[in-house]
C-alpha positions as CSV (number, residue, x, y, z in Angstrom):
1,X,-72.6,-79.6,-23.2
2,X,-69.0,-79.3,-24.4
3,X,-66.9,-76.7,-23.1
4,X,-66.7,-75.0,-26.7
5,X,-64.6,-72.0,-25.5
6,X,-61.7,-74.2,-24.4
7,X,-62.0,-76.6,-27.3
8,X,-61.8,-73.5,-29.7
9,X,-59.0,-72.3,-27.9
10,X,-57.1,-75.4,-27.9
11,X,-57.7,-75.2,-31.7
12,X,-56.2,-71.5,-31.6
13,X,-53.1,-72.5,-29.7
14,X,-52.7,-75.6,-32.5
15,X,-52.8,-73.6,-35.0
16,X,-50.5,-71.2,-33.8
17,X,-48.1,-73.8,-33.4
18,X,-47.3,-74.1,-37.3
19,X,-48.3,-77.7,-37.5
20,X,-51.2,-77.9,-39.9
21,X,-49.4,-75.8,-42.2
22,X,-46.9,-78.3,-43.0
23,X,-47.9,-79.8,-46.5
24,X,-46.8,-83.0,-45.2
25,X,-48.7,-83.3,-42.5
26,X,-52.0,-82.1,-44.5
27,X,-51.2,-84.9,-46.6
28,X,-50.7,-86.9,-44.1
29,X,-54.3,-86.0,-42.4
30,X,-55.8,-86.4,-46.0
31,X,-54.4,-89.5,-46.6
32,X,-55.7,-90.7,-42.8
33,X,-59.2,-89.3,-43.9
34,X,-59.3,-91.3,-47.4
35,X,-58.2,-94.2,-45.1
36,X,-61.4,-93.7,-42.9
37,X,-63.7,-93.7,-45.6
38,X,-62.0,-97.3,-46.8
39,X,-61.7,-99.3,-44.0
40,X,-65.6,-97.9,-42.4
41,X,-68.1,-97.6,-46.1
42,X,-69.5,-100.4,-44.6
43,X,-70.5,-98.6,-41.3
44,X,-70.8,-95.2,-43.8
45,X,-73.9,-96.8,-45.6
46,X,-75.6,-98.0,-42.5
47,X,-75.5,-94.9,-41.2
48,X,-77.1,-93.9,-43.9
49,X,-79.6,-96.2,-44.2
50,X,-80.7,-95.6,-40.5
51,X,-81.1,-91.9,-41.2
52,X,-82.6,-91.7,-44.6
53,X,-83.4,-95.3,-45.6
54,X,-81.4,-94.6,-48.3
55,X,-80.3,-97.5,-50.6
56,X,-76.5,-99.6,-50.6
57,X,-76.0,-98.2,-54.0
58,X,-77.5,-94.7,-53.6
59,X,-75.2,-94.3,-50.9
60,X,-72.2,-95.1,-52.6
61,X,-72.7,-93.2,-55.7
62,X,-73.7,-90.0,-54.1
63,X,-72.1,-89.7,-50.7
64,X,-69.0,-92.5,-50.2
65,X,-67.2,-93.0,-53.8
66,X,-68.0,-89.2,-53.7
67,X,-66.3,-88.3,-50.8
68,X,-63.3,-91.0,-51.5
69,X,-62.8,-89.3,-55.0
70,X,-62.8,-86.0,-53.9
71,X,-60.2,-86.3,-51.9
72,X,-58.1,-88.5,-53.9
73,X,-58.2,-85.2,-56.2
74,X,-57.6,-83.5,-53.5
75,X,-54.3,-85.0,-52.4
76,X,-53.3,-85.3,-55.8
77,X,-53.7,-81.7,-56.6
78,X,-52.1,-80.2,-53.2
79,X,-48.7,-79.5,-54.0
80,X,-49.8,-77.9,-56.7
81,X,-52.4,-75.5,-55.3
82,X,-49.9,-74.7,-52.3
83,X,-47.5,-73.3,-54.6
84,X,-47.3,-69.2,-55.0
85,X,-49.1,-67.4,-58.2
86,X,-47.5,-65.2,-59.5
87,X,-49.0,-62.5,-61.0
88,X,-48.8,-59.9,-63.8
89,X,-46.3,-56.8,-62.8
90,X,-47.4,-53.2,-63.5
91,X,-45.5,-49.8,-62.8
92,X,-45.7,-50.1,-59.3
93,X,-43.9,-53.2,-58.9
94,X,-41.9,-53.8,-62.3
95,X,-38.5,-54.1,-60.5
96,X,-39.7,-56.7,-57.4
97,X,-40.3,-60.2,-57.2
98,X,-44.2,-60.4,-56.7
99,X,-45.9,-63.3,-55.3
100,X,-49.1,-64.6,-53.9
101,X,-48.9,-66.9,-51.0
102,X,-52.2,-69.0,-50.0
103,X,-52.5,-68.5,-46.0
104,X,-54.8,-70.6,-43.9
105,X,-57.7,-68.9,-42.1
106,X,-57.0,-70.1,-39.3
107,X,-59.8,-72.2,-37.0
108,X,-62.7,-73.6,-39.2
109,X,-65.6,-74.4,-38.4
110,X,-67.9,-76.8,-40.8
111,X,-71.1,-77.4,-40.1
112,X,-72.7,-80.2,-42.0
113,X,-76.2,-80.8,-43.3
114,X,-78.8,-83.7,-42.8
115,X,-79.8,-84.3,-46.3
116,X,-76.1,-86.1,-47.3
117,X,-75.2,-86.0,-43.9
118,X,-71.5,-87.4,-45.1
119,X,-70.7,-85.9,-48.6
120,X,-71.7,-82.1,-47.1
121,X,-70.4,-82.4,-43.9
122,X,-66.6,-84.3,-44.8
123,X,-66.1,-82.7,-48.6
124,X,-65.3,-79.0,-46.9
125,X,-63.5,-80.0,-43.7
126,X,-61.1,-82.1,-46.5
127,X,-60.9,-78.7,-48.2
128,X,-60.2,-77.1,-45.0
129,X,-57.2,-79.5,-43.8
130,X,-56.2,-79.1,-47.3
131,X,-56.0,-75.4,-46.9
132,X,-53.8,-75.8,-43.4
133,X,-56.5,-75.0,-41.1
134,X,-57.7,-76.3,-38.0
135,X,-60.9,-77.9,-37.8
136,X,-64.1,-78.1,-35.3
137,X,-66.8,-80.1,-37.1
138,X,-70.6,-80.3,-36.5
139,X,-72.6,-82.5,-38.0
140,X,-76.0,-82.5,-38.0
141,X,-78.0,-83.7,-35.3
142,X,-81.2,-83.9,-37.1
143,X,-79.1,-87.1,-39.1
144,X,-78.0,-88.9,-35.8
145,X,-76.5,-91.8,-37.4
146,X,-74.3,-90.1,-39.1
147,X,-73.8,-87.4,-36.7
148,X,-72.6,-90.2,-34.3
149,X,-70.2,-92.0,-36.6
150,X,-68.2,-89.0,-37.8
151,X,-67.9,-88.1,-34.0
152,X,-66.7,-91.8,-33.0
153,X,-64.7,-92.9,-35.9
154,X,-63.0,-89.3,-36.8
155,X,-61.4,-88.7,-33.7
156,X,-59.3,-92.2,-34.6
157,X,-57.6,-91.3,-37.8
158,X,-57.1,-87.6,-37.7
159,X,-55.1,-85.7,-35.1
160,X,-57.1,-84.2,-32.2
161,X,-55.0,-80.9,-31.7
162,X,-56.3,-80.1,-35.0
163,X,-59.4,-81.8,-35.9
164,X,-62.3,-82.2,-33.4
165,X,-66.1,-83.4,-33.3
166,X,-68.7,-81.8,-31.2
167,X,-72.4,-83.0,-31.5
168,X,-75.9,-81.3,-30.5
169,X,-79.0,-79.5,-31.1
170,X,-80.1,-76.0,-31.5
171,X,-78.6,-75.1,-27.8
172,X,-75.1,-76.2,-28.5
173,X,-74.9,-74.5,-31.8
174,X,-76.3,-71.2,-30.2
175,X,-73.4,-71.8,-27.8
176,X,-70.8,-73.1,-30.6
177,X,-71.6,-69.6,-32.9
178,X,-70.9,-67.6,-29.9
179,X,-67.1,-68.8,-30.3
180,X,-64.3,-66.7,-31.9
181,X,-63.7,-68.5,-35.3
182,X,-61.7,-67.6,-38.3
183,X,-64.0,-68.8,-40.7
184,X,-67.4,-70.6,-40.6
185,X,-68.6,-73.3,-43.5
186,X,-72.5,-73.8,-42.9
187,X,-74.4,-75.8,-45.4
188,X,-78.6,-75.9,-44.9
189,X,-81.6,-73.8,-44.6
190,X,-81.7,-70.2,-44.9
191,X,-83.8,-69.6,-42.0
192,X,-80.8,-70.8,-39.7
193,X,-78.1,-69.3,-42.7
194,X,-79.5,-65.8,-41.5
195,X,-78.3,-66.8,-38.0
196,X,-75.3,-67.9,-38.5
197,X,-74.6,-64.9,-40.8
198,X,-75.7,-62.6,-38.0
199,X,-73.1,-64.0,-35.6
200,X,-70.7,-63.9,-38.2
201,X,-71.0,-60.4,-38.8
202,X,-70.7,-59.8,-34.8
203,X,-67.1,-60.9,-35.0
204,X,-66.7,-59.8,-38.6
205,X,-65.9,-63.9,-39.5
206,X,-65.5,-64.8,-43.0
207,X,-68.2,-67.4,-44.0
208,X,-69.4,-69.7,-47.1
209,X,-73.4,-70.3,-46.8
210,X,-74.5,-72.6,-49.1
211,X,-78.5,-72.7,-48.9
212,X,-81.2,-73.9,-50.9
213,X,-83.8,-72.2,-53.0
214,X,-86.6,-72.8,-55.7
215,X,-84.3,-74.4,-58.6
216,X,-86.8,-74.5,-61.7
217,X,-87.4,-76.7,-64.4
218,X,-88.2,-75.3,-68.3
219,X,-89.1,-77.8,-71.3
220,X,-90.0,-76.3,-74.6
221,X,-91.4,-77.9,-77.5
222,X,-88.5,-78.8,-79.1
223,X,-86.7,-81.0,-76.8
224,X,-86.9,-84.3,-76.3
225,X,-89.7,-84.8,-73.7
226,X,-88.5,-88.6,-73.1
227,X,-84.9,-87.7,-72.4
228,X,-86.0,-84.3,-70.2
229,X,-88.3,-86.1,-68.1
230,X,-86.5,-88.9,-66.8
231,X,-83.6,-86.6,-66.0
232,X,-85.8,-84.1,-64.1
233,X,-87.3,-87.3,-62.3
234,X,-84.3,-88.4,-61.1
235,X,-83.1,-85.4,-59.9
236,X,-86.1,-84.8,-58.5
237,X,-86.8,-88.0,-56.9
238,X,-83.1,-89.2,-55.7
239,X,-82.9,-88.6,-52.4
240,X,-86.5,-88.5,-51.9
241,X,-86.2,-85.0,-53.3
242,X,-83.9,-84.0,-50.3
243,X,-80.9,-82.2,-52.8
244,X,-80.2,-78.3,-52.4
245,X,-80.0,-78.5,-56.9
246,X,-83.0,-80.8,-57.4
247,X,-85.4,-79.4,-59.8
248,X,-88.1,-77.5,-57.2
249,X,-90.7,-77.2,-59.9
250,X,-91.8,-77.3,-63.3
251,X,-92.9,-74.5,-66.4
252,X,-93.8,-75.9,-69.4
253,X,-97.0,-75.2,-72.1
254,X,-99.9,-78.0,-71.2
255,X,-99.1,-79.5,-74.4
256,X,-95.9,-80.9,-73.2
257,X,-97.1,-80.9,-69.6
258,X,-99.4,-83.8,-71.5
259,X,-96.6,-85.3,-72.7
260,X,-94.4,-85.4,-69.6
261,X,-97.0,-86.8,-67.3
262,X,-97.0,-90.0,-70.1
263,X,-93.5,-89.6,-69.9
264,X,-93.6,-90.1,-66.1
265,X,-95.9,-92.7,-65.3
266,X,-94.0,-95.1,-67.9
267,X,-90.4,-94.1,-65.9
268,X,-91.7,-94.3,-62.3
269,X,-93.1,-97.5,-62.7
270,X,-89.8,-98.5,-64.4
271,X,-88.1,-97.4,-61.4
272,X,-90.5,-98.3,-58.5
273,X,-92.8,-100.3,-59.8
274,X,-96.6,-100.2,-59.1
275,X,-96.2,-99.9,-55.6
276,X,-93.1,-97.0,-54.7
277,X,-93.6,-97.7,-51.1
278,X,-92.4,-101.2,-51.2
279,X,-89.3,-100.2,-53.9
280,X,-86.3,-100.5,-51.8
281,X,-84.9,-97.6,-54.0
282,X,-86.7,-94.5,-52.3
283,X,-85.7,-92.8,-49.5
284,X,-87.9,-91.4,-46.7
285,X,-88.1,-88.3,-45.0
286,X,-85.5,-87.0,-42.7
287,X,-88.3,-86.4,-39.7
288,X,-91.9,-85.9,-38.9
289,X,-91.3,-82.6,-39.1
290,X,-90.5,-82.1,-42.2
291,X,-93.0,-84.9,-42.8
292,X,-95.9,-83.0,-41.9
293,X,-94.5,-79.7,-43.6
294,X,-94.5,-81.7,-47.2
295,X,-97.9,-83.7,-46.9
296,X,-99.6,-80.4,-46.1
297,X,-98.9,-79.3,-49.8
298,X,-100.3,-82.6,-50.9
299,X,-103.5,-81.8,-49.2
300,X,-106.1,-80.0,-51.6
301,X,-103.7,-79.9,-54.4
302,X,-104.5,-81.4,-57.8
303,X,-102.7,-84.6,-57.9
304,X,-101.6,-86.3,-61.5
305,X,-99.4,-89.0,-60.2
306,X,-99.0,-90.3,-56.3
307,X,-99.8,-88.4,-53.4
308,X,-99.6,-91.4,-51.1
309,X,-98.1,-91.0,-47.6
310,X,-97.6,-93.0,-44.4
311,X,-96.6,-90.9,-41.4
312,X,-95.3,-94.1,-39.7
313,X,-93.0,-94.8,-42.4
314,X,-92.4,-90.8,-43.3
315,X,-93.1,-91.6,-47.1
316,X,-94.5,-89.8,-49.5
317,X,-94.7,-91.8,-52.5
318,X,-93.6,-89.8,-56.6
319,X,-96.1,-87.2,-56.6
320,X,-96.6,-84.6,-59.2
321,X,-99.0,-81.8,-59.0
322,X,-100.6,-79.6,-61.7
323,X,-102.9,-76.8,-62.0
324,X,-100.4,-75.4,-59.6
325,X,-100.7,-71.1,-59.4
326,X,-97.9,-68.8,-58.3
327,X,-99.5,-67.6,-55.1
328,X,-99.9,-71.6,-53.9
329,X,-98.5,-72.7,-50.7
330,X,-96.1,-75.0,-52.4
331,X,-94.8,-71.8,-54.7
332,X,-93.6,-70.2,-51.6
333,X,-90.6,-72.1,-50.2
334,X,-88.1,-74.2,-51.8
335,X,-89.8,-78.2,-51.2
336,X,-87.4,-80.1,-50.5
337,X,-89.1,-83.4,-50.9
338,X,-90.4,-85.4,-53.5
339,X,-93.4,-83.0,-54.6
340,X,-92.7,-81.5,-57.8
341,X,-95.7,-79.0,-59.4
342,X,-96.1,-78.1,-62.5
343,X,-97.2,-74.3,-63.5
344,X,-98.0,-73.7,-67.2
345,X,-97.2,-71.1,-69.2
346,X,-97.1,-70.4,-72.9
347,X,-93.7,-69.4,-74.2
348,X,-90.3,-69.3,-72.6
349,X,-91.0,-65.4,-72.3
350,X,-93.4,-66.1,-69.9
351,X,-91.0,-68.6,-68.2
352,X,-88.4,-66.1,-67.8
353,X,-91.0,-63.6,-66.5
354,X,-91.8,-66.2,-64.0
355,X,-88.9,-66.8,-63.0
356,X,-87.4,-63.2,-62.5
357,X,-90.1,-62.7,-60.2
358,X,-88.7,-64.7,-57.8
359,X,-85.7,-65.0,-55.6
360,X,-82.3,-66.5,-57.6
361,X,-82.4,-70.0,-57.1
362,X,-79.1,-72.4,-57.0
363,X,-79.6,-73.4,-60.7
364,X,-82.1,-73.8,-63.7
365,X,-82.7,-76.3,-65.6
366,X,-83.5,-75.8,-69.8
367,X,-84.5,-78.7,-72.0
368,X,-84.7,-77.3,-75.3
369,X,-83.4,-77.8,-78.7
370,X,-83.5,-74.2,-80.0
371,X,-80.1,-72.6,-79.4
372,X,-81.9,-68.9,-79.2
373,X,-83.7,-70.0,-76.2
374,X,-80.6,-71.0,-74.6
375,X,-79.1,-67.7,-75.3
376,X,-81.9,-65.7,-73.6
């Protein structure tokens, strides 16, 4: 294990240097990330492949011409979001000169997710050398490819007074949150959000959690079923499921659940053919943890489409599931994998009832023509 204390404090002593809050140098950095991601997307989307299986061009659209535009827009847009605001004078301060200056935190840390182990991970430490900070980041471990090529390659581009790697498990990130930081980025679960939070408060450390939740999905008679299905699919199904914003399940009457599942079967079999384990366009899962946590709602549920699995290969093939009730196991938790049920109900009243009843999810999802219903 790392000596974290002196690494933070080496960070600390950077920081109070001045360096990283010279624009130059930020740019600088930035510009040495963006070259990282040019000269290794080859490396970037085996990484990937090795810790999701996911596909060449998956892995360019949603994690490396992701991160590579980002921060172009990010360097562009620096000069101009260092510069003081100035705002509106009242009484109190009619006869000063009254500005806002942005000020670094300080030491950041970032700590990345599995499920785009690049884009969540390298998208806010950019943000954070952007900002003038300096930056510990911790990938995920549960993604070790990618864990282990942001911690080689990294340390050869950006400056390591300011920027540094440090890898492990559930110990070392114990140990890591322990640390005196000046603000903590965590993306993931909120099981270990609560912990970080906790230690957060114990040094009263400004922190960003971005977790998951139960995103639902609403179609109403009126839109158009062809068009809503295949973009719930793919959100659904990109990824193997595996997105924070993918729809997590479905409410619609059975007339158009009727409709969708025809819908479906036509578009999956477009995309995968007649055999989705074989199509070299669907991820697996992370683990055989979450593996076995996602074939156990599978089991005993009423299956329309898939339902396959292969623990060997952690798949679990398209599956949709109906006759699905609130108090169900898979109702409980956000899914996180390529499950999506559908519950029925009869009006978008009832969806909304449905809905409220439950913890506020990330987003929602409305396929409707009707402009009323969008204003509800």
């Amino acid at each position: 294990m790392s000596n974290y204390a002196d690494i933070v404090q080496h960070l600390h002593t950077t920081f109070s240097s001045g360096r990283t809050r010279d624009v130059a140098f930020r740019e600088k950095q930035l510009q040495n990330l963006l070259r990282m991601y040019e000269e290794n997307h080859a490396e970037m989307a085996r990484a990937l492949a090795a810790d999701l299986r996911k596909h060449k061009q998956e892995a360019y659209l949603m994690e490396i011409e992701f991160l590579m535009n980002d921060l172009r827009s990010t360097i562009f847009k620096l000069r101009d979001w260092v510069k003081p605001d100035r705002p509106e004078k009242t009484m109190v301060n009619m006869m000063d000169g009254v500005f806002i200056y942005k000020d670094p935190y300080g030491v950041v840390l970032v700590m990345g997710a599995w499920n785009y182990p690049l884009q969540v991970t390298l998208v806010p430490v950019a943000a954070a050398i952007a900002a003038g900070n300096c930056v510990l980041i911790k990938p995920s471990e549960v993604a070790p490819a990618t864990s282990r090529f942001i911690a080689e390659t990294i340390p050869k581009y950006l400056d390591q007074d300011c920027y540094r790697v440090v890898e492990g498990g559930v110990k070392e990130t114990s140990e890591l949150l322990k640390q005196k930081f000046d603000y903590i980025f965590y993306t993931g679960s909120g099981r270990v959000g609560r912990i970080v939070h906790q230690a957060c408060n114990e040094n009263l450390t400004p922190c960003t959690l971005e977790l998951g939740g139960k995103s639902p999905c609403y179609i109403d008679s009126t839109a158009d079923i062809a068009i809503a299905t295949k973009r719930i699919l793919w959100g659904k199904f990109i990824n193997a499921g595996q997105t924070c914003i993918a729809p997590d399940y479905l409410l619609c009457s059975q007339q158009v659940q009727k409709q969708f599942l025809e819908e479906a079967r036509k578009i999956l079999k477009e995309w995968y053919g007649t055999n989705p384990k074989e199509s070299p366009d669907l991820c697996r899962i992370i683990n055989q943890q979450h593996f076995q946590r996602l074939s156990a709602m599978i089991k005993g549920a009423n299956v329309a489409i898939g339902g396959d699995t292969d623990s060997q290969e952690k798949y679990i093939a398209p599956t949709i599931l109906v006759d699905v009730s609130s108090s169900d196991p898979i109702m409980q938790d956000e899914i996180f994998g390529p499950i999506l049920p559908i519950v029925n109900v009869d009006n978008a009243y009832d969806a909304i009832r449905f809905i409220n009843a439950r913890s506020p999810a990330l987003v929602m999802y409305i396929f409707t023509q009707d402009k009323k219903l969008q204003d509800l």
